[in-house]
C-alpha positions in Angstrom: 30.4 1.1 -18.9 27.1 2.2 -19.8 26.3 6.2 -20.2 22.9 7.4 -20.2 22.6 10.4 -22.7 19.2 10.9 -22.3 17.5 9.7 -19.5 13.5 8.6 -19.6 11.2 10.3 -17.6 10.9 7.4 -15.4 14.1 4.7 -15.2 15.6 2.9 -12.0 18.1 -0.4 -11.6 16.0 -3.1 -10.6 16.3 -7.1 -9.8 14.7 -9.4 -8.8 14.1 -8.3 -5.2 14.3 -8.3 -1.8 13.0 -11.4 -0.1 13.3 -11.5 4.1 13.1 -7.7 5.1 8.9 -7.5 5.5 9.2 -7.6 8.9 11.3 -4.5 9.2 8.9 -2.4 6.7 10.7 -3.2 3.5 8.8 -4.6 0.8 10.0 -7.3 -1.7 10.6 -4.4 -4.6 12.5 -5.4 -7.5 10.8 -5.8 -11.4 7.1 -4.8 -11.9 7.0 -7.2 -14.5 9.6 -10.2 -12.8 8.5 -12.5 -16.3 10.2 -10.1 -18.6 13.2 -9.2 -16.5 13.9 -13.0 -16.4 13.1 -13.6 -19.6 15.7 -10.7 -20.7 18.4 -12.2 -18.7 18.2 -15.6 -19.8 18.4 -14.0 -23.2 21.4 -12.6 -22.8 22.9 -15.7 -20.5 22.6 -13.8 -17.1 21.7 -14.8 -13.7 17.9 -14.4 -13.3 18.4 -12.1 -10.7 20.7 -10.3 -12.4 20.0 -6.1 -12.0 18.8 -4.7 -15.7 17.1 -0.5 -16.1 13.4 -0.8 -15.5 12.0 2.1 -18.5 8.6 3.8 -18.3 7.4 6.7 -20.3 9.1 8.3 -22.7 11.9 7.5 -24.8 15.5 8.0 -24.2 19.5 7.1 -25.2 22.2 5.3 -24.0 25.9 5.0 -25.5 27.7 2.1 -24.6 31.6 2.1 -23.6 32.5 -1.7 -24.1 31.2 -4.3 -26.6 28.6 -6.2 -24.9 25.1 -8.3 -25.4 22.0 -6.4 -24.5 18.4 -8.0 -25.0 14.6 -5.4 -24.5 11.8 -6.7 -22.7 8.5 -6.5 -21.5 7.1 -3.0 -23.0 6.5 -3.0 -26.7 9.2 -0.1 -28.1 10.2 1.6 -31.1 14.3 1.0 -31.0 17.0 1.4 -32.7 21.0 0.3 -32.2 22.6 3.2 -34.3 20.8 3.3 -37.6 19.4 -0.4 -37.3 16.6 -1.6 -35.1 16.7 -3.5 -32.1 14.2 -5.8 -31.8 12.2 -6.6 -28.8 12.8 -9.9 -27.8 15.9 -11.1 -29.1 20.2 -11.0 -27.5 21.7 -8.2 -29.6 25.0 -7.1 -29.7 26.7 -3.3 -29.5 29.8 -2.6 -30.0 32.0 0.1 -28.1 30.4 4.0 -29.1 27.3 2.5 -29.7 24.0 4.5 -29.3 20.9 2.7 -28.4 18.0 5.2 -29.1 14.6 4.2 -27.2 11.8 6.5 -29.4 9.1 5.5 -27.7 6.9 2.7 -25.3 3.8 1.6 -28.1 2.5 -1.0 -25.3 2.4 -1.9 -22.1 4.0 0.3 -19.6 7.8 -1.0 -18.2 10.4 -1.9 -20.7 13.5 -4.0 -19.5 17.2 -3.3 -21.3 19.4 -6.2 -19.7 23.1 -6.1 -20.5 25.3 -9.0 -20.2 26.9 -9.2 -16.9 24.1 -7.2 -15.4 24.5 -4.1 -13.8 27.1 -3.6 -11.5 25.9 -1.4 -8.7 26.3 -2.0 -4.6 23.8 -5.0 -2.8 21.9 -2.9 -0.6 20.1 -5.9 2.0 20.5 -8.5 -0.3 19.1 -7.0 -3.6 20.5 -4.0 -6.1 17.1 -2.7 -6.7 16.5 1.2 -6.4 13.8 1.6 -3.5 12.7 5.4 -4.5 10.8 5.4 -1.0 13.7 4.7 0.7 16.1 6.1 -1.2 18.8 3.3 -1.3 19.5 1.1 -3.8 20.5 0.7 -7.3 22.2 4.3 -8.7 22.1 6.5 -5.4 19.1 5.2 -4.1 16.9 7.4 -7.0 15.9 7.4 -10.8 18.6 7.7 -13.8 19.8 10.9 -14.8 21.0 12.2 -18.2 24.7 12.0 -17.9 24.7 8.9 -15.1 26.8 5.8 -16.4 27.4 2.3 -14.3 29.4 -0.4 -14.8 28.2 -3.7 -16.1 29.0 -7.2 -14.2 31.8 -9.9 -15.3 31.1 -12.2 -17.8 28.8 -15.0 -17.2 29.6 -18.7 -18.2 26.1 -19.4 -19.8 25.9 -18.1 -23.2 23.1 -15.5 -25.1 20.6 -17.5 -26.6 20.4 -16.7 -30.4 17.0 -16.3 -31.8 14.0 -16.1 -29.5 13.3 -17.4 -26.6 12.0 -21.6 -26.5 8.8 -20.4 -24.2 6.8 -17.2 -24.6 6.5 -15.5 -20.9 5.8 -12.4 -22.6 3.0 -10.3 -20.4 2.1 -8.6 -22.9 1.2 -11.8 -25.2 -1.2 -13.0 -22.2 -4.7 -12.1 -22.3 -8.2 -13.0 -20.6 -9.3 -11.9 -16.8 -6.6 -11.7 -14.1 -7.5 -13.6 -11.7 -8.1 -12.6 -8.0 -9.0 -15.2 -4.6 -10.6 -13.7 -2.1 -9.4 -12.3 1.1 -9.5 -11.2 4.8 -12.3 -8.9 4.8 -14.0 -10.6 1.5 -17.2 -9.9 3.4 -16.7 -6.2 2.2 -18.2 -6.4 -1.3 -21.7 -8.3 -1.0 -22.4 -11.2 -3.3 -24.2 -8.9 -5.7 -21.0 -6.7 -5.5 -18.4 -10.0 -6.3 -20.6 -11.1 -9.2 -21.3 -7.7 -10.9 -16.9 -7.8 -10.1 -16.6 -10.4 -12.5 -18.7 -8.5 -15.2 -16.5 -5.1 -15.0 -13.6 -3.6 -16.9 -12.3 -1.4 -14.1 -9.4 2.0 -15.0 -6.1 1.9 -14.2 -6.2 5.6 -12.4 -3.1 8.0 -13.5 -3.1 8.0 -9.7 -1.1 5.1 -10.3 2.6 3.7 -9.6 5.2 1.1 -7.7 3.2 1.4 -4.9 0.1 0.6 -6.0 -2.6 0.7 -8.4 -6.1 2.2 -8.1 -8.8 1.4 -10.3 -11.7 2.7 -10.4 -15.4 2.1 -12.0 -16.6 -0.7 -8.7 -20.0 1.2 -8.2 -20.6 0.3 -4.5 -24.2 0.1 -3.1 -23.1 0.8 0.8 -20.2 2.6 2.7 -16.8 0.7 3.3 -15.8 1.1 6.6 -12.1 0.7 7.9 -10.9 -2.5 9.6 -9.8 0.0 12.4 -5.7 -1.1 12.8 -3.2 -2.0 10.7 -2.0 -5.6 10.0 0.1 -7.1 7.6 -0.1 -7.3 3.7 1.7 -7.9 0.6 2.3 -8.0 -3.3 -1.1 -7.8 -5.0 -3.4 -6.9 -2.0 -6.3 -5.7 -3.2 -7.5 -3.1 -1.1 -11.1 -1.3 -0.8 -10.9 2.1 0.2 -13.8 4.3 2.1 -14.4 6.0 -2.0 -15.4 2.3 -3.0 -12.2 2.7 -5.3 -9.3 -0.8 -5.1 -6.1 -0.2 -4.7 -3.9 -3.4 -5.8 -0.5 -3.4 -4.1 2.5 -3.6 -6.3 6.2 -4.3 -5.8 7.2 -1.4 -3.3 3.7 -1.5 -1.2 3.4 -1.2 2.1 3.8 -4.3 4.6 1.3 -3.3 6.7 -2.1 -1.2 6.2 -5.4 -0.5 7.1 -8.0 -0.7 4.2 -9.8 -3.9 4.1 -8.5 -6.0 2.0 -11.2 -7.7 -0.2 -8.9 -9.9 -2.3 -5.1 -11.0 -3.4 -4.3 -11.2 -7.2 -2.9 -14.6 -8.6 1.0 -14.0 -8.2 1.6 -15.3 -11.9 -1.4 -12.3 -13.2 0.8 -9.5 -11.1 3.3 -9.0 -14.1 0.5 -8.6 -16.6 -1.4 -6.5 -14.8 2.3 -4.7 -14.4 2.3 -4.2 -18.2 -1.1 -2.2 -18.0 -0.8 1.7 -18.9 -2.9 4.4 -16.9 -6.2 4.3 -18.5 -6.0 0.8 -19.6 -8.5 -1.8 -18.8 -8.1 -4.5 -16.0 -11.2 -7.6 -15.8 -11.1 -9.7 -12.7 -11.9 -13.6 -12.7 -12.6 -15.1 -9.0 -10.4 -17.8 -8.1 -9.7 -20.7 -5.7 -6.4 -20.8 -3.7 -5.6 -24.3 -6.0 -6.0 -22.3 -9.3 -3.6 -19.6 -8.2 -0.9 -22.4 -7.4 -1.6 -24.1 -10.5 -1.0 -21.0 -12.7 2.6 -20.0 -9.8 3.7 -23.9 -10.7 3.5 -23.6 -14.5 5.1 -20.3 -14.6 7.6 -21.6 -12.7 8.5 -24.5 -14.9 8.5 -22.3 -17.8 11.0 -20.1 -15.8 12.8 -23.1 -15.2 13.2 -24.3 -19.0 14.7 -20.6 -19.3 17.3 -21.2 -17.3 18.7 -24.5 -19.0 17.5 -24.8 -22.4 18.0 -23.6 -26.2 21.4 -21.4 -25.5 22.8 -22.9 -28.9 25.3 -19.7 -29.5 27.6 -17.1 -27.4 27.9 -14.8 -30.5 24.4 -13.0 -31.7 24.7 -11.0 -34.5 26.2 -8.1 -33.7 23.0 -5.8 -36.0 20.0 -7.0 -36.3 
């Protein structure tokens, strides 16, 4: 068991997702940042599915009931397991009455605390992720509370890796332009419009969250008016609302909507765009459907050494 003794302002159980409820009004869900929730299973030898908290916003503690592996990723934090610290990045072990103490996220917005095992809470269609829209889901269907504590999963046959990971996935290690393809209503934002895109460094508003995220600073030179019904979408829509401000779907957007949607962010570009706080900076590149598949394909073969290389050890150090 894993008690929470001080929750975050923002925590929920998530996975890796649903995948074939869209066409009854449930959206994929899951990680914000799938690359580091991976990345922090295969660290400590889970399925990459496996359920892990998702952490955003202020720090937090949790005590753990049972020797176990854990492993942090994505957000950059100040940790500490008892009076040593926990490095980001790396399997680490905890021993029964231990107290992992999360002072604070120093970059990137949603940190990933996998635990051996994963976390064992109900599949709710298909996935243990917590829908907050919904309400169903990981603990009760809502965010962690001080004083919650969950079980943790049985023990997996693959073993922690010891050291770092072979391949950096890291979101946070990426840099350069996210790149964006056009879409539907392209036709929008005129050419002037796409090319001065290119040029800006557009806001992550606080108006911001799982849902979606809205930057602003597009100057637009003419009124956006509304495709007039709803159709389909999905992750990483970008959206054009009547303000001239976009809106980028996320992992609980809607299915369907009715803002015209200029453009679709690169899949592999959604976790580091993820990663980016509220007032952070987010540059768009313009690319072809080919580049985008690229970018998926190589990700995914990075994903795929995770999952059967460089697991030399089943015992980490238990302190760093």
């Amino acid at each position: 068991m894993i008690e929470v003794l001080r929750a975050p302002a923002y925590a929920t159980v998530q996975d890796a997702g649903r995948e074939r409820f869209r066409s009854s009004g449930v959206p994929r869900g899951g990680a914000m940042d799938m690359l580091s929730l991976i990345s922090g299973n295969a660290l400590v030898g889970n399925n990459p599915r496996a359920a892990a908290i998702e952490w955003a916003l202020t720090g937090g503690r949790l005590r753990f009931e049972q020797d176990t592996t854990f492993a942090l990723t994505g957000a950059a934090v100040g940790a500490r397991i008892g009076d040593a610290p926990a490095p980001h990045g790396r399997a680490l072990r905890a021993a029964s009455g231990d107290v992992l103490s999360i002072d604070a996220i120093t970059g990137g917005r949603f940190l990933y605390v996998c635990f051996r095992g994963g976390i064992s809470v109900p599949e709710v269609l298909g996935g243990r992720g917590t829908y907050l829209p919904g309400s169903f889901g990981g603990l009760g269907g809502r965010r962690l509370l001080t004083g919650d504590s969950f079980a943790l999963g049985g023990e997996p046959d693959t073993p922690a890796v010891e050291g770092a990971l072979p391949i950096e996935l890291s979101s946070l290690a990426a840099s350069g332009p996210i790149g964006i393809m056009q879409g539907p209503q392209a036709e929008m934002l005129s050419l002037k419009e796409w090319s001065a895109l290119a040029e800006l460094e557009l806001n992550v508003s606080p108006q911001s969250d799982r849902t979606g995220y809205r930057l602003t600073g597009l100057e637009r030179t003419r009124a956006t008016a509304a495709i007039g019904r709803s159709e389909p979408s999905c992750t990483g829509a970008v959206q054009l609302t009547p303000g001239g401000e976009l809106i980028v779907l996320m992992a609980d957007g809607p299915t369907v909507g009715g803002y015209p949607k200029i453009g679709v962010v690169a899949a592999a570009h959604l976790p580091r765009l993820a990663q980016t706080p509220v007032g952070g900076k987010v540059k768009f590149r313009l690319i072809e459907a080919d580049e985008a598949v690229t970018l998926l394909a190589t990700q995914r073969s990075a994903l795929e050494i995770l999952g059967g290389e460089a697991r030399a050890s089943p015992n980490p150090s238990k302190k760093p």
